[in-house]
Each structure stands twice: as C-alpha cells, then as structure tokens.
C-alpha positions as CSV (number, residue, x, y, z in Angstrom):
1,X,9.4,-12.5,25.9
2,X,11.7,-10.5,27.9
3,X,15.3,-11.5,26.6
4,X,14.3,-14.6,24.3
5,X,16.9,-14.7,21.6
6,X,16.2,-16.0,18.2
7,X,19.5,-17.4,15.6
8,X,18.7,-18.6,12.2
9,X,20.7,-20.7,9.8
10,X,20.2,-21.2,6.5
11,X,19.1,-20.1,3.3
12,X,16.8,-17.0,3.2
13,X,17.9,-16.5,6.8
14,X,17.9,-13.2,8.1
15,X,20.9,-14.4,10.4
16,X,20.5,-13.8,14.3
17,X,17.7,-11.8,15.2
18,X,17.8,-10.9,19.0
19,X,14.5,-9.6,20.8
20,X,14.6,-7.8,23.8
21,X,10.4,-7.9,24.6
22,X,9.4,-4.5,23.0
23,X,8.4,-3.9,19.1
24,X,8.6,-6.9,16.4
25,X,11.6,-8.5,14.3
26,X,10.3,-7.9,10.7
27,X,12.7,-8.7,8.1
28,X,11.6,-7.2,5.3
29,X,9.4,-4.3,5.7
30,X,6.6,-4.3,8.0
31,X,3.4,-3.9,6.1
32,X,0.5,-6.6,7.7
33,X,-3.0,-6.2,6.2
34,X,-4.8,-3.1,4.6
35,X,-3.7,0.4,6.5
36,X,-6.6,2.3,8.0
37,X,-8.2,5.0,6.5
38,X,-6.1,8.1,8.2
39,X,-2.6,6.7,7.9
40,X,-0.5,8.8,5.9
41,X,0.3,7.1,3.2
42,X,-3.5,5.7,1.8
43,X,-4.2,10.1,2.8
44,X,-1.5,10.6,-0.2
45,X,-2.8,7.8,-2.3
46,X,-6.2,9.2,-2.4
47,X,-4.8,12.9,-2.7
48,X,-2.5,11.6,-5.5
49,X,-5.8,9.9,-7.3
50,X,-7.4,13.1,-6.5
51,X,-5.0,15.2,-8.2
52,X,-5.1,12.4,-11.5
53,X,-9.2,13.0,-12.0
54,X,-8.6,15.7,-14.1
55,X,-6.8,14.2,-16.6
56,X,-9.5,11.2,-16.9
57,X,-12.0,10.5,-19.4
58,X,-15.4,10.5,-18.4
59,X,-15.8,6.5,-18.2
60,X,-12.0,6.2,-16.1
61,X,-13.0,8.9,-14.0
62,X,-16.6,7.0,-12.6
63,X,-14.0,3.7,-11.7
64,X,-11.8,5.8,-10.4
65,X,-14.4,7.8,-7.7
66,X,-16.0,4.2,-7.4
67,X,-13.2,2.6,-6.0
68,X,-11.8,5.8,-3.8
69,X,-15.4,5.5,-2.7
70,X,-15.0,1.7,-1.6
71,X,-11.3,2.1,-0.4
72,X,-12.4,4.5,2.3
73,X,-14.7,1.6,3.7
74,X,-12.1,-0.3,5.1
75,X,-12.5,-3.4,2.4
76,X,-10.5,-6.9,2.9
77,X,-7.4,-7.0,2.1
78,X,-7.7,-8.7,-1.4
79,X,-10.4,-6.3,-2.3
80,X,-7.9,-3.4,-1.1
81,X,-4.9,-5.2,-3.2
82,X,-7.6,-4.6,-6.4
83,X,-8.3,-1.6,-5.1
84,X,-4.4,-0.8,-5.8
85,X,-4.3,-2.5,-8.7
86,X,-7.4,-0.1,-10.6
87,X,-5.5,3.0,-9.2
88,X,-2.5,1.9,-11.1
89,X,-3.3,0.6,-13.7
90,X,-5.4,3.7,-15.0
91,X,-2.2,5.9,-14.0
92,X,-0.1,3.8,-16.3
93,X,-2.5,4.1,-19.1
94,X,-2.6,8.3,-18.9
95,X,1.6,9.0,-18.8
96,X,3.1,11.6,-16.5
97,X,0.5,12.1,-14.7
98,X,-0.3,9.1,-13.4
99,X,3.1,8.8,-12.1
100,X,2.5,10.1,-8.6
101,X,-0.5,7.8,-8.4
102,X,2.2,4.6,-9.0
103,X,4.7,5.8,-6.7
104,X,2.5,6.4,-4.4
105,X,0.7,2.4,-4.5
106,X,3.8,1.5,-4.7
107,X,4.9,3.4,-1.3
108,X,1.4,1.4,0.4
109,X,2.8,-2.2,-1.0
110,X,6.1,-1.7,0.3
C-alpha cells in the first residue's frame, strides 16, 4: 500500500486522506472492538469501580464485583458494551462519587 492515495468528496467526507503504507487513516477516533485486559484505560476503569465499592449498597455492590469479575474475561464486545453500561449506570445513581467511574467509561467509548 506503499503510496496509494485516497480523496473523498462529499457529505460526511473526511476530505483527502493520503496513506503512505504505515499505521491506519481513522477518522474519528480509533477504538475497534473491546480493549484487552491490561490496557490502561479498562486498568483505570476497574480501579475507578474499585474505588466506587465503598459507597455501594450491599445488593449494588454483588453486580458490581459480578461484572468486574466477567469484564476481566475478555467478553464479546456487546456483552463488554453492557458491561459499561452496569458500571455507569450504578455511578449515576450514587452522585460524586460515581463520577470518576463515568468519566472513565466514557474515556473506553471514545
């Protein structure tokens, strides 16, 4: 792919894009699929959720160690998406501290 040149026109376009046979043209952001279970940002989601236990009812608390239990086995990526979605939505529901819980999901769906 050495030197292959790409222009778009059009709505949505992201205008020329030129590729000189190393690395990808994302437009974007470049997140593809669920990230494995030592990058850094899913490490600071799960020390973020970590962080939020003790401010959790008992019943909150079992979901949440649940899913940081499933998360770490690499699950598909809709499952992971849900995955997300628990962690958040329990953050939401306990205020300020939650907070660094949702930034942090929010950092892994770019």
């Amino acid at each position: 792919m050495s030197g292959d040149q790409y222009t778009q026109y059009g709505p949505g376009s992201i205008g020329k894009a030129e590729h000189g046979g190393s690395g990808d043209i994302v437009a974007g952001g470049k997140h593809v699929g669920v990230p494995q279970a030592g990058s850094p940002e899913l490490r600071k989601l799960l020390d973020e959720v970590r962080a939020m236990r003790p401010h959790l009812g008992e019943g909150d608390r079992a979901e949440v160690d649940a899913a940081m239990e499933e998360i770490a086995s690499n699950p598909s990526e809709g499952r992971f998406n849900k995955l997300l979605r628990t962690f958040s939505g329990i953050a939401a529901l306990i205020g300020e501290a939650g907070v660094p819980v949702i930034a942090a999901v929010k950092e892994l769906l770019g």
